[in-house]
Each structure stands twice: as structure tokens, then as C-alpha cells.
N, C-alpha and C positions, 0 to 999 in steps of 0.2 A: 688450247691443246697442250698437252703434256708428255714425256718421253719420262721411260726407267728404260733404261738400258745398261749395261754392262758387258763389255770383251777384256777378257782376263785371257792369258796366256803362261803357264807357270807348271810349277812340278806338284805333285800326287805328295804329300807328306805321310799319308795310310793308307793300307788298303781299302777299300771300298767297303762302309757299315751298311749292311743291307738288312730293310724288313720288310716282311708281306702283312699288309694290312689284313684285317677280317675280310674284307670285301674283294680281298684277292689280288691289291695295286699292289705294286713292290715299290719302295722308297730306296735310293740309297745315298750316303751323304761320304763325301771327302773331305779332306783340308786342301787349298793351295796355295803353294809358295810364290810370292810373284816380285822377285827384286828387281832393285833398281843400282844401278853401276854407281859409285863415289865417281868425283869429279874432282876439279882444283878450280874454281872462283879465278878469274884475271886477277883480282888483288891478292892470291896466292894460299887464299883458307879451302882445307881439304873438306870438301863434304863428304862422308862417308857412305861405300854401299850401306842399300835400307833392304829389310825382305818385308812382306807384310803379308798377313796370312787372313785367307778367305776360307768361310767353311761356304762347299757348295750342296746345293742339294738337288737332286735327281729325281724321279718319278716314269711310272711305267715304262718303257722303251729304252729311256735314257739308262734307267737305273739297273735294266737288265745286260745294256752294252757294260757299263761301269762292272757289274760284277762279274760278266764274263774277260772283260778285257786290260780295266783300267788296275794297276799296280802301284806299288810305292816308287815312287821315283820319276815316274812316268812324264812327260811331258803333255799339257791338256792345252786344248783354245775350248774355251767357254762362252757363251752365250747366255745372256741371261736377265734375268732383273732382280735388283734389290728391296729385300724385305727383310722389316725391323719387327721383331714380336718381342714382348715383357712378358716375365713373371714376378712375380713377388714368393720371396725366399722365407722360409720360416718364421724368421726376424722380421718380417714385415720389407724387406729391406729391398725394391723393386730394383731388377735388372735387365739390362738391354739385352738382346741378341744378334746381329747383321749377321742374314744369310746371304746366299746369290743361289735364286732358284732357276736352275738351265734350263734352258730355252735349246738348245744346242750344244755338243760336244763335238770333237775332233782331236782324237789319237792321233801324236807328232813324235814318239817315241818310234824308233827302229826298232823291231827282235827279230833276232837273227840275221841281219843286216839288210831286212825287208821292209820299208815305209807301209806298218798297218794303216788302213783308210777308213776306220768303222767312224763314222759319223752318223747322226738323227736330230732329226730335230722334233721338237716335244711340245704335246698340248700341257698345262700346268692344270692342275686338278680345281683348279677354281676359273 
């Protein structure tokens, strides 16, 4: 048995890139920010905050919430699984990619001092 899982909780860096395939899915992909607070070690060395940045990607349902709802800044909980795809660059010169393809979203941002509740949760196209 084996698990890919992922729960990310972090802010929106863009707005939402969205495309409609030929076949009519909508795709849409973010970045997000997901830091981690500095500390101080008992023996008195400062570890510094760290952000680390996730691009995530969406599909039908999710990706129609995302462009109607999700913004910069936004606060998200993510759901999802990790997936590595390559290409090879002009140069021959092969390059990694980690996505996180959601499984689930959840708007944690307030606007207008109302807790939006749009969540879905999503089949993955494969």
C-alpha cells in the first residue's frame, strides 16, 4: 500500500491562471506561500523564518471556485497530491517540476468581514 497525500495551508502569491482546454475542462494553477515561524535552538542559535512556495494546480470544479473566488493574498487549505513531471529544455538540459494537484480547496480569507465557505472537493483528470 502506498499514500501521496498533501495538506498545505498558505497564502495565494497570484491570482488564479486559468485555461479551458479544447475539450471544455478548465485548468487553473496558483502559487502558495506556506511559512514556517524562526525559532531559537536551547543552545541559543536563531533559526530563521523559511517560506517555501508550492505551485498548485486545479481542474474542473476546483478551478472554476479558484477563478471565481480565490485572489492574491488569500488564505487557502489544500488538499492534494504530489506530482513531479520533466522536460528537457532546448539545451538538452532536463528539468524537474513539483506540482500539488488538489484534491480539495478551502477559502480561509474573510471579505468584508464574512468567513467565505466555498470549498469542493475534485476528481483529478487521470
Amino acid at each position: 500500500m502506498s499514500v501521496n497525500k498533501v495538506i498545505l495551508i498558505g497564502n495565494v502569491g497570484k491570482d488564479p491562471e486559468v485555461k479551458r482546454l479544447e475539450s471544455g475542462v478548465t485548468v487553473a494553477s496558483v502559487t502558495l506561500a506556506v511559512g514556517e515561524r524562526g525559532y531559537k535552538l536551547k543552545n541559543g542559535t536563531d533559526v530563521p523564518e523559511r517560506t517555501d512556495w508550492f505551485n498548485i494546480i486545479m481542474w474542473k470544479g476546483l478551478a472554476e471556485i479558484a477563478e471565481k473566488y480565490v485572489k492574491k493574498g488569500d488564505k487557502l487549505y489544500v488538499e492534494g497530491k504530489i506530482r513531479i513531471r520533466s522536460y528537457a529544455d532546448k539545451a538538452g538540459v532536463q528539468h524537474y517540476i513539483t506540482e500539488i494537484y488538489a484534491e480539495k480547496i478551502e477559502l480561509l480569507t474573510k471579505k468584508d468581514g464574512v468567513q467565505e465557505s466555498h470549498s469542493a472537493n475534485n476528481d483529478l483528470p487521470f
